[in-house]
Each structure stands twice: as C-alpha cells, then as structure tokens.
N, C-alpha and C positions, 0 to 999 in steps of 0.2 A: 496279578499273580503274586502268591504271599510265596518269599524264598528262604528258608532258615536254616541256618547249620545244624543244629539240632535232628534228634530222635523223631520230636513230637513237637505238638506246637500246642503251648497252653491256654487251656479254653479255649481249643479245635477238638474236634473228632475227627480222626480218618477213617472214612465208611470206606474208599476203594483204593488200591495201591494198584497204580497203573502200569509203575516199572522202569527201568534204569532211563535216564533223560540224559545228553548232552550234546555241547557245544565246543565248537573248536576254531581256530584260526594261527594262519601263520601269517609272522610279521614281519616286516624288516624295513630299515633305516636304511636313505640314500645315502651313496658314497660322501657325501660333503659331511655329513654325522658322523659317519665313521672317523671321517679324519679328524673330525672335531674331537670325539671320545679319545681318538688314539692319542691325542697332545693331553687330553685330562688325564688320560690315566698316567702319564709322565708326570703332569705338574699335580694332580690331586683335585678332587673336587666332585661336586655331583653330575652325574651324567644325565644331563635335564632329556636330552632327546631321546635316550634308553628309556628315559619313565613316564615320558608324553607313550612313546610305543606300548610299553607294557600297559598303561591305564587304558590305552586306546583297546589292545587286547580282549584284556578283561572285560571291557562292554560289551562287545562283539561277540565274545564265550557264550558268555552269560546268556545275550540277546538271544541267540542261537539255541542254547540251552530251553531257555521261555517258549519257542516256536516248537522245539523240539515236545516240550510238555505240554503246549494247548492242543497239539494235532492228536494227542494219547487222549483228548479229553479232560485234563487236570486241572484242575483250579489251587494248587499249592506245589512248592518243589521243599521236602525234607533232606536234609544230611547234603546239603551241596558245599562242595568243593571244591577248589580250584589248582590247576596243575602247571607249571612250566616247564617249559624244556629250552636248551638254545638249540635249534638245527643244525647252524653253522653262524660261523663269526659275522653277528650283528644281524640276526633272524633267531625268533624264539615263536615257540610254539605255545597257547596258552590253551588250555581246555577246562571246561567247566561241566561237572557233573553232579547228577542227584539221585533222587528218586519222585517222580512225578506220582502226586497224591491227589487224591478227589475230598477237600473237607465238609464238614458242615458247624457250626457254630455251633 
C-alpha cells in the first residue's frame, strides 16, 4: 500500500477515489511510567516511555488506516494525516486518516 501526504502521487494516476479511510487507537502508559515521567518532568529530560507510546500509536493508526483502505478496494492512501489528542493524563488518542485511492502506473 503506496501512503503519501500529498494531493497526487507522481507518475501515478488515480482512476478511482474510494473515499475517506482511517485508523485510530488509544494509548496509555502503566502507572510505574507515569511516575517515572512525573519525576522528569521535575528534573527535565526526555520522556522515553511517552514516545515508545506515541510511536507504538502511530503504527497501530496507520495499520488500521491500511485495513481500513484495502476493505474499500484501494491500492494507495493520498493526503494522510495524523492526529493526537491526550484523553486523560498519560493516555493519548492517535488517529490516522486519508483518502483511499485505486492507481495505475
């Protein structure tokens, strides 16, 4: 599955436009992370277990997204996106959307 941010994808044609595609997931970090982040965000530093989470997210979107578009029939996803939100302290929401396209070379 060909994914791009983009309009159009060069040196593709899009013959069919299948229509809005996405994927979503919510996250969250056990309480031992939190506590962990809660002492970094005191002393400073990067929040390694926030961005294991968040990268784990974005797969999951995504993946989700991909299934979402080969059930439509699509073989390419145009204009995708990615979204977050926090829910609640130390759960975030990531969603991944597009537009599921049918190309040909």
């Amino acid at each position: 599955m060909l994914i791009v941010t983009t309009d159009q994808i060069v040196g593709k044609e899009i013959v069919e436009v299948k229509g809005l595609v996405r994927g979503s997931t919510v996250r969250s970090k056990n309480i031992g992370k939190d506590i962990g982040a809660a002492l970094k965000g005191v002393v400073g530093g990067e929040l390694t277990g926030y961005n294991e989470m968040l990268t784990e997210a974005r797969q999951i979107a995504i993946g989700r997204m991909v299934e979402d578009a080969k059930s439509k029939g699509a073989n390419a996803i145009v204009g995708m996106r990615l979204m977050s939100s926090a829910v609640m302290s130390g759960a975030a929401e990531m969603v991944a959307y597009g537009t599921a396209v049918v190309i040909h070379d």
